[in-house]
C-alpha positions as CSV (number, residue, x, y, z in Angstrom):
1,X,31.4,-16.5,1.8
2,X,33.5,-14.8,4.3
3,X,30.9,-12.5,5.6
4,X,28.5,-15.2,6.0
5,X,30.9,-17.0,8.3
6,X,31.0,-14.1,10.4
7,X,27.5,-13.7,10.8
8,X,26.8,-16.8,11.6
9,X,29.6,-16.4,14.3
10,X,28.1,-13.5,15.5
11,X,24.5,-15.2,15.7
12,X,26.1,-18.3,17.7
13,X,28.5,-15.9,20.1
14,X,24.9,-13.8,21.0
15,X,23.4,-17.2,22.3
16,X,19.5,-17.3,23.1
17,X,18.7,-13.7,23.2
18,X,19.6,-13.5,19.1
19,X,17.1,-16.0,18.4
20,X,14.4,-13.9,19.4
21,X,15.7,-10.7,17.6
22,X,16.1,-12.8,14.4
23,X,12.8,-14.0,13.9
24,X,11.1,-10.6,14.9
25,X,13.4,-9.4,11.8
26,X,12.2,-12.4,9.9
27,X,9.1,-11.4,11.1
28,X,8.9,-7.5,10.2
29,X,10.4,-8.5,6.1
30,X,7.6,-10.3,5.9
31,X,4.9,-7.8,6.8
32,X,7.1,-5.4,4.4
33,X,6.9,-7.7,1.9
34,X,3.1,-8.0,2.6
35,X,2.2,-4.8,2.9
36,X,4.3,-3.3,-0.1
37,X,2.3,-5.9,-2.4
38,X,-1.1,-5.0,-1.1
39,X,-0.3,-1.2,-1.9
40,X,0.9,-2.3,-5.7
41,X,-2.4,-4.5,-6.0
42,X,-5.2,-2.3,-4.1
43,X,-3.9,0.6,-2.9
44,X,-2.7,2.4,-6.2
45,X,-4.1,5.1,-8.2
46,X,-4.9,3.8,-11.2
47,X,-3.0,6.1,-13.9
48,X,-6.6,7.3,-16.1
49,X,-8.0,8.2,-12.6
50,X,-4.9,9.9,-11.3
51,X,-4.8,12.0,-14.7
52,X,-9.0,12.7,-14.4
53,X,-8.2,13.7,-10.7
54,X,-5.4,15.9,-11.7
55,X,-7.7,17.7,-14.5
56,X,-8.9,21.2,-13.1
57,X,-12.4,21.0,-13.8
58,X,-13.1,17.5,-14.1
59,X,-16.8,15.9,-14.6
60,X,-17.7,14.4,-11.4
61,X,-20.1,12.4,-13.6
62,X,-16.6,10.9,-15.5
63,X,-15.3,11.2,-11.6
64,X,-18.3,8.2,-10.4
65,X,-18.4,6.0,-14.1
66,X,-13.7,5.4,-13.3
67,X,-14.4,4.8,-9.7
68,X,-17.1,2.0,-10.2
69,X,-14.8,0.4,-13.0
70,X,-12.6,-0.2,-10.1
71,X,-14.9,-2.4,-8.2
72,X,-16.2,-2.4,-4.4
73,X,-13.4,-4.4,-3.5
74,X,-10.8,-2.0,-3.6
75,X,-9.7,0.3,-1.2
76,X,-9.6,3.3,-3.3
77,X,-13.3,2.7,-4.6
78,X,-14.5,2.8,-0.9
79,X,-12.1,5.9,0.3
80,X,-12.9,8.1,-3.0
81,X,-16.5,7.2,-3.2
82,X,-17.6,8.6,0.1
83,X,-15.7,11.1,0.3
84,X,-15.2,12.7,-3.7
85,X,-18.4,11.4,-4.3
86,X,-20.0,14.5,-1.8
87,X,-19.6,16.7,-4.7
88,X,-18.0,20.1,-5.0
89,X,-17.6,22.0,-1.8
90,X,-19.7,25.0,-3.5
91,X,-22.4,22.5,-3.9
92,X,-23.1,20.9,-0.9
């Protein structure tokens, strides 16, 4: 309870330039916060695609059939699709 005294203190002794500072800091959490739950919803490998990517040798056919379970929404179905999708280096 101490400490909270002291910050607010601090907050009151800084005057009008601290209110600025503290809602950019207010500000920047929230885009953490925002950002950090848009890579846990669209942004992450789902774990069968990570372990078909990681397989040497894997069926591109497998490859296309995982990445349109995922949906056009997603950011990883557009990213992957244009440019896994090419095929094989050797092939192209």
């Amino acid at each position: 309870m101490q400490e909270l005294f002291v910050a607010w203190n601090a907050i009151k002794f800084g005057g009008a330039m601290v209110y600025p500072l503290l809602a950019l800091g207010v500000l920047a959490i929230a885009i953490i916060i925002d950002r950090a739950v848009l890579y846990a919803r669209c942004l992450r490998l789902p774990a069968a695609l990570a372990e078909l990517l990681e397989t040497f040798g894997f069926s591109w056919v497998e490859l296309e059939k995982r990445l349109n379970e995922l949906g056009p929404r997603r950011a990883l179905y557009r990213g992957l699709r244009s440019d896994l999708l090419a095929g094989p280096a050797s092939s192209r």
